[in-house]
C-alpha positions as CSV (number, residue, x, y, z in Angstrom):
1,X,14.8,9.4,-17.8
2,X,18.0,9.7,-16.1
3,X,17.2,8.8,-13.2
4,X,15.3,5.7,-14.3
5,X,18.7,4.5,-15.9
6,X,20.6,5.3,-12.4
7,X,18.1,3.1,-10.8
8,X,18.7,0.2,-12.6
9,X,22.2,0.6,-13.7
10,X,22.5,0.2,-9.6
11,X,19.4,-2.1,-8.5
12,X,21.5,-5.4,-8.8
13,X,24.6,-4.1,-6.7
14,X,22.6,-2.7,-4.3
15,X,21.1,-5.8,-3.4
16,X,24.5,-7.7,-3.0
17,X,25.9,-4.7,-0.3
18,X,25.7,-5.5,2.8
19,X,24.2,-2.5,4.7
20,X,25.2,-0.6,7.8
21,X,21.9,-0.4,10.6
22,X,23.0,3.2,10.7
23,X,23.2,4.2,7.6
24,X,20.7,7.1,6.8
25,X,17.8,6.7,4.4
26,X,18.6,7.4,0.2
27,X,18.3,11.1,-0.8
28,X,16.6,11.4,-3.6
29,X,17.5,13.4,-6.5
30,X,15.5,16.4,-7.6
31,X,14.2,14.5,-10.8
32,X,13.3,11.2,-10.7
33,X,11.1,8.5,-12.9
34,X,8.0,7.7,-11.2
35,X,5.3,5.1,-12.9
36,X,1.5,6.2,-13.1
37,X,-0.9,2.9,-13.0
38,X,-0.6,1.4,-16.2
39,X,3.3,1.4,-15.6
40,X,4.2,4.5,-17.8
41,X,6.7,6.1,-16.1
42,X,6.6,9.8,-15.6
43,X,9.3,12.7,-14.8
44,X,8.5,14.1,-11.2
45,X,10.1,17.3,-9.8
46,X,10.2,16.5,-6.1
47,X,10.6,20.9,-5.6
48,X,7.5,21.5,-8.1
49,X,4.9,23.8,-6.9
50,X,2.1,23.1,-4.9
51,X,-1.5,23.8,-5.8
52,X,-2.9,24.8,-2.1
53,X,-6.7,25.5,-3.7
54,X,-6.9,22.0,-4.6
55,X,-5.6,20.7,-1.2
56,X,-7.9,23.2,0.1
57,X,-10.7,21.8,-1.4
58,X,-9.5,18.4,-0.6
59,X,-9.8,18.6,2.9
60,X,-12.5,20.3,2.9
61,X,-14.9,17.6,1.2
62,X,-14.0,13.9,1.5
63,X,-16.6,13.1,-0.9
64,X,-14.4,13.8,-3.7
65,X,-13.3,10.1,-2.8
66,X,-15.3,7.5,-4.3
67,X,-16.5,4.3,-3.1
68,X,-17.6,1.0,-4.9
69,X,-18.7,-2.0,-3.1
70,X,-18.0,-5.2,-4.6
71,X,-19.4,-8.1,-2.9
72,X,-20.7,-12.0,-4.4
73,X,-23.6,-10.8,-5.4
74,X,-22.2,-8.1,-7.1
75,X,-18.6,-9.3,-8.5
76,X,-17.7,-7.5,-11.7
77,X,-20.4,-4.3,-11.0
78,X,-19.8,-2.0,-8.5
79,X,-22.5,-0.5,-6.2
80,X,-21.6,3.6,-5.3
81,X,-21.2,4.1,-1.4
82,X,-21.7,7.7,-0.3
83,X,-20.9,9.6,2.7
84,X,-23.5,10.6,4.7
85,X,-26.1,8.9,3.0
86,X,-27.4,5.9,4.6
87,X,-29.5,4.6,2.0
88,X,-26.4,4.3,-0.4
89,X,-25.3,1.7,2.1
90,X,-28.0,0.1,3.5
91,X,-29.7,-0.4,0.1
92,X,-26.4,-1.7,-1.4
93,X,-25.1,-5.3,-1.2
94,X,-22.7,-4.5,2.4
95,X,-22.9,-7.0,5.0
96,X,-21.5,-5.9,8.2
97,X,-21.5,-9.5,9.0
98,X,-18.8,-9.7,6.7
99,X,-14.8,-8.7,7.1
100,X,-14.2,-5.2,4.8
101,X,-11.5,-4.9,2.7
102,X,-10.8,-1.5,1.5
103,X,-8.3,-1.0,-1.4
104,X,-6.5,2.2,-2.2
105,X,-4.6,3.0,-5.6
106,X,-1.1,4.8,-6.1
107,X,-0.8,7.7,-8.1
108,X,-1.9,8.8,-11.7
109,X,-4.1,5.5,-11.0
110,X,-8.2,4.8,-10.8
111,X,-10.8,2.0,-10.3
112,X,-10.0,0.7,-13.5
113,X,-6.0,-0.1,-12.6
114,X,-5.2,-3.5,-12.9
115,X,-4.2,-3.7,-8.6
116,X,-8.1,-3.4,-8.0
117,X,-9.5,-6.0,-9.4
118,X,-6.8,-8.8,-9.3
119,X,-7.1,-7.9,-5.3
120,X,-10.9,-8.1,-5.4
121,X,-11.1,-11.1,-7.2
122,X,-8.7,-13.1,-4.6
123,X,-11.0,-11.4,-1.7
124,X,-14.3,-12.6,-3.5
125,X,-12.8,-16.1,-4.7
126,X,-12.4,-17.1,-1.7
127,X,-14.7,-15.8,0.9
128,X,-17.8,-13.6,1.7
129,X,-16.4,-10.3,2.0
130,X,-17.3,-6.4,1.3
131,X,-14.5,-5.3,-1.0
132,X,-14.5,-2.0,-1.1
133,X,-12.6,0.0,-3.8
134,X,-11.7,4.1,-3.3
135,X,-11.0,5.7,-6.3
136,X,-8.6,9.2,-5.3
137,X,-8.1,10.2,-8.8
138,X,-9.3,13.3,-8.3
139,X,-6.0,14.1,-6.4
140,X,-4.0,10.9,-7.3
141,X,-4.3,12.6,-11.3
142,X,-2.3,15.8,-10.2
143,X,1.3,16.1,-9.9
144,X,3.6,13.6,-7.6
145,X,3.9,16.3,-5.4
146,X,1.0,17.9,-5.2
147,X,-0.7,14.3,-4.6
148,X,1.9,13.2,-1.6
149,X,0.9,16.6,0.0
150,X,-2.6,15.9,0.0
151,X,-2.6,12.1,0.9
152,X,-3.0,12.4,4.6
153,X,-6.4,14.4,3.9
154,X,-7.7,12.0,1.6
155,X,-6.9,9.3,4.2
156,X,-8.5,11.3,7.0
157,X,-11.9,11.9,4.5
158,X,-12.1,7.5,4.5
159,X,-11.4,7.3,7.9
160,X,-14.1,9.7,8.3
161,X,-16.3,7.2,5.9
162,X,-15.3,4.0,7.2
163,X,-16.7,5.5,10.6
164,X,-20.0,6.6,9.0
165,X,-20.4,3.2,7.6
166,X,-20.2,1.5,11.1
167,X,-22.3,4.3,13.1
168,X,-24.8,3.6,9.9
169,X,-24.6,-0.8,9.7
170,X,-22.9,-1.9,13.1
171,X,-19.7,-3.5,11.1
172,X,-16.7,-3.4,13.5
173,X,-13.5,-1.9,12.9
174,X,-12.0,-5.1,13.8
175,X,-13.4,-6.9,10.9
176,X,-12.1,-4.2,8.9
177,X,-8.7,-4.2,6.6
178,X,-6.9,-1.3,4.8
179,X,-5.0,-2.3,1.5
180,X,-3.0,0.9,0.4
181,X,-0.2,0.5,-2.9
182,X,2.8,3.2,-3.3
183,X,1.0,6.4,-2.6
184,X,-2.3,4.5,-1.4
185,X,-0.3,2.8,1.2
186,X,0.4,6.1,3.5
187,X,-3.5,7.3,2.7
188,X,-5.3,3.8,4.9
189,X,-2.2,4.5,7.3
190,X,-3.8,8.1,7.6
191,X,-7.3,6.3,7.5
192,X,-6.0,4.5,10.0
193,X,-5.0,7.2,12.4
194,X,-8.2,8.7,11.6
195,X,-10.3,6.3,13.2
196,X,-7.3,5.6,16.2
197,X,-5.6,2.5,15.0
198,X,-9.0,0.7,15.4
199,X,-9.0,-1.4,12.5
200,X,-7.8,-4.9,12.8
201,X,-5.2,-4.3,9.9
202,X,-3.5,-1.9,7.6
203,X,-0.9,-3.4,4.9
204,X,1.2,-1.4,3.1
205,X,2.0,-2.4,-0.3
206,X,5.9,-1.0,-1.3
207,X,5.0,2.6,0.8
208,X,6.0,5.3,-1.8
209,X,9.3,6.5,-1.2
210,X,10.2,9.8,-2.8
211,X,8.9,12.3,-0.2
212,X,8.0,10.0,2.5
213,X,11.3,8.9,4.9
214,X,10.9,11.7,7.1
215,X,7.5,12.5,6.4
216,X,5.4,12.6,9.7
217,X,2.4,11.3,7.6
218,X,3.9,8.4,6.6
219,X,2.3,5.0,7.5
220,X,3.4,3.9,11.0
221,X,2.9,0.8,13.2
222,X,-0.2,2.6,15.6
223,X,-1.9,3.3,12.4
224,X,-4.2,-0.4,13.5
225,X,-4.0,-3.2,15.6
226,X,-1.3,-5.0,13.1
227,X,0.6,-2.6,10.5
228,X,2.3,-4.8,7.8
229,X,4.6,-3.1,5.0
230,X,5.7,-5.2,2.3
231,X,8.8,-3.5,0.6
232,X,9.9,-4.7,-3.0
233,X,11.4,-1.5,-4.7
234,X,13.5,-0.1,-1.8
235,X,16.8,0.6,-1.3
236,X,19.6,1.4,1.5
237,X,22.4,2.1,-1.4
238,X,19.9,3.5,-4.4
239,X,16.3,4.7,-4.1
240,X,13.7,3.0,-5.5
241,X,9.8,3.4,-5.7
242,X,9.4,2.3,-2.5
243,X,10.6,2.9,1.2
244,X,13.3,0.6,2.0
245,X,13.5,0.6,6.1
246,X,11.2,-0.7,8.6
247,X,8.1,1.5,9.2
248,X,5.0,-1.1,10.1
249,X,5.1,-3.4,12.8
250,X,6.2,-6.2,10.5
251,X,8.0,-5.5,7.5
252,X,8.2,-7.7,5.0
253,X,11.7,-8.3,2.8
254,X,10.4,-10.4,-0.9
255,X,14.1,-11.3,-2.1
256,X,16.0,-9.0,-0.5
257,X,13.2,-5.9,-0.8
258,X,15.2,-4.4,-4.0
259,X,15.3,-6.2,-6.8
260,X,12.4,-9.1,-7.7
261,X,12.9,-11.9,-9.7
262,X,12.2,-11.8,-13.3
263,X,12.1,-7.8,-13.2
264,X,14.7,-5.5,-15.1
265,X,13.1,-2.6,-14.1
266,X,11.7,0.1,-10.8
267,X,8.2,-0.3,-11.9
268,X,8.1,-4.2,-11.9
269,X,9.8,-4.3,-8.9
270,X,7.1,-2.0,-7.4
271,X,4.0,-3.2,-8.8
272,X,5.0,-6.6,-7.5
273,X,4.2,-5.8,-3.9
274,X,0.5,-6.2,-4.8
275,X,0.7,-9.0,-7.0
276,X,2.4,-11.1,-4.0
277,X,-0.4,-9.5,-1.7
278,X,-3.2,-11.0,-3.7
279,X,-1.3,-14.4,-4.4
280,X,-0.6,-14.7,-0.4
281,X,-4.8,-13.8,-0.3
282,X,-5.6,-17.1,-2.2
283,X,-2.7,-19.2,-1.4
284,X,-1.0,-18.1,2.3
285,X,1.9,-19.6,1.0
286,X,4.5,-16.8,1.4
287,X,6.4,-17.3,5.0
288,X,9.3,-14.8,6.3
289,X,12.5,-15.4,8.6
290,X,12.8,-12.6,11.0
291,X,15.9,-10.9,11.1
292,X,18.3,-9.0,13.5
293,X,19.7,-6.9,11.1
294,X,19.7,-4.9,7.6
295,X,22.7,-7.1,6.8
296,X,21.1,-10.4,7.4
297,X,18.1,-9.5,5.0
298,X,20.4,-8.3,2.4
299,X,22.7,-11.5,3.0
300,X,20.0,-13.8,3.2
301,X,21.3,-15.6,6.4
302,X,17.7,-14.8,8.9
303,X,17.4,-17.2,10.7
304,X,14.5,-15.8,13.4
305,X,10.8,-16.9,13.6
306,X,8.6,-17.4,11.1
307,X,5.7,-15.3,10.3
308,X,3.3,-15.4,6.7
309,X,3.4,-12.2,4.7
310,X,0.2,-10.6,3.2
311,X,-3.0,-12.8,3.3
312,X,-6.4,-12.4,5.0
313,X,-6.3,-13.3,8.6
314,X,-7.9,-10.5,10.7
315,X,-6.3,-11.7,13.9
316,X,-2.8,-11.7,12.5
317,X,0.0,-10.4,14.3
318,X,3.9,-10.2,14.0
319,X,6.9,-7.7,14.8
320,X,9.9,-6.9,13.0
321,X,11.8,-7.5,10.1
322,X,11.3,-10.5,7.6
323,X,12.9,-11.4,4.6
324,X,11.6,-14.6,2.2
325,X,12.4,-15.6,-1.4
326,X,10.0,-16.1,-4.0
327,X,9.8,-17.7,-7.1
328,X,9.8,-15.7,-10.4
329,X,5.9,-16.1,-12.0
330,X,2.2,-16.5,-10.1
331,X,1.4,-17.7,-7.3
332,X,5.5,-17.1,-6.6
């Protein structure tokens, strides 16, 4: 828990030093506090050994992901998608008519964590759309480590699916969007890649950190037509949850990018990415200021051009960095 008390004992300093463009991204310590979906935080040993059977297995078979379809006529109960079979899709609800939302969980997380369904429900309150929910825990339930190493295969395997479902219906990759949180958010990048950067978006919700600066896997701006990262648990000074530098084509800034309002802790910090995602879904109310430098987002002083963060559009676009202030409770 040390580390978790180093995190915050720093969060609020952090976000008042101004930061050097050169500085070099946070190290992180060997141990570190990391929160499974529910919030519970967890002690990770970045050096722990690696399962390679399980990775192994992983990349061989993509249909250890699962897939549920949630549509309007099908809300609250799921309908199973399954690779390779066509009659799992075109017997289900899926509209290729419709934009596809796909939704990807963080680590020690399922179907069942709370992300999935607040997300669905802005999707499906608003519009007709194929929301489609993966579940990973077959990997995202081992360790930290042994997860992060086997997130670019599990990425590749729904690239690989999201391909089979438009050779099987006709739906377009550019009516498709990839929603990935912490861990989730590097697998659509790698879903992404998978299928060429062909999808019209890929939006990644505070990009896990620990593991992933210099990782080549990491999500990056060719991962689809527009990359968006929205970073609330970073860090220049002290490492959060979250990546804390540009990586997307637009990157997004919430208050700074450290520290949220009304949150005393990592975890909150984190998890708010998504909640802002899925307010900015039903409201498009959240609108950034570019800025020229780390300082400026740190200082608040951006004065660039403006450019929404999150919501729905399929034709978005935007480059650079943006920072915005929100207010401390839904729809913020």
């Amino acid at each position: 828990m040390r580390s978790a008390l180093v995190f915050l004992a720093f969060a609020a300093f952090a976000a008042a030093v101004p930061v050097p463009e050169e500085q070099a991204a946070f190290e992180y310590p060997r141990y570190i506090e990391f929160p499974d979906g529910d919030g519970v935080p967890h002690t990770v040993d970045l050096q722990e050994e690696v399962d390679h059977h399980l990775l192994e297995e992983i990349e061989r078979n993509p249909a250890n992901n699962l897939y549920l379809l949630f549509t309007r006529r099908n809300p609250r109960n799921s309908q199973t998608l399954v690779i390779n079979d066509r009659n799992s899709v075109l017997n289900s609800n899926f509209n290729p008519n419709h934009p596809t939302v796909v939704i990807a969980h963080g680590w020690l997380s399922n179907q069942n964590t709370d992300l999935n369904p607040v997300i669905r429900d802005a999707y499906l309150n608003k519009g007709e759309t194929n929301v489609i929910v993966l579940d990973w825990r077959r990997l995202a339930l081992s360790g930290y480590v042994k997860a992060t190493n086997g997130v670019p295969a599990v990425g590749r395997g729904l690239g690989q699916f999201l391909r089979f479902v438009h050779q099987t219906t006709g739906a377009a990759f550019n009516s498709m969007h990839l929603v990935g949180f912490s861990l989730g958010a590097h697998l659509v990048g790698n879903a992404g890649r998978e299928l060429g950067g062909a999808v019209a978006r890929v939006t990644g919700l505070d990009p896990a950190g620990p593991l992933w600066n210099f990782n080549k896997d990491s999500l990056g701006p060719n991962d689809a037509v527009y990359v968006e990262a929205i970073h609330t648990d970073g860090g220049y000074t002290v490492g959060g949850l979250g990546i804390g530098t540009a990586i997307a084509n637009a990157d997004f800034f919430p208050n700074g990018g450290i520290s949220q309002p009304a949150c005393l802790t990592n975890i909150c910090n984190h998890n708010r990415a998504w909640e802002l995602f899925a307010a900015t879904v039903s409201h498009n109310h959240l609108i950034g200021q570019e800025c020229s430098s780390n300082v400026q987002i740190t200082l608040n002083n951006c004065r660039g051009q403006s450019l929404h963060m999150g919501n729905d559009n399929l034709r978005k676009w935007g480059s650079g960095k943006y920072r915005l202030d929100t207010a401390r409770r839904y729809p913020f």
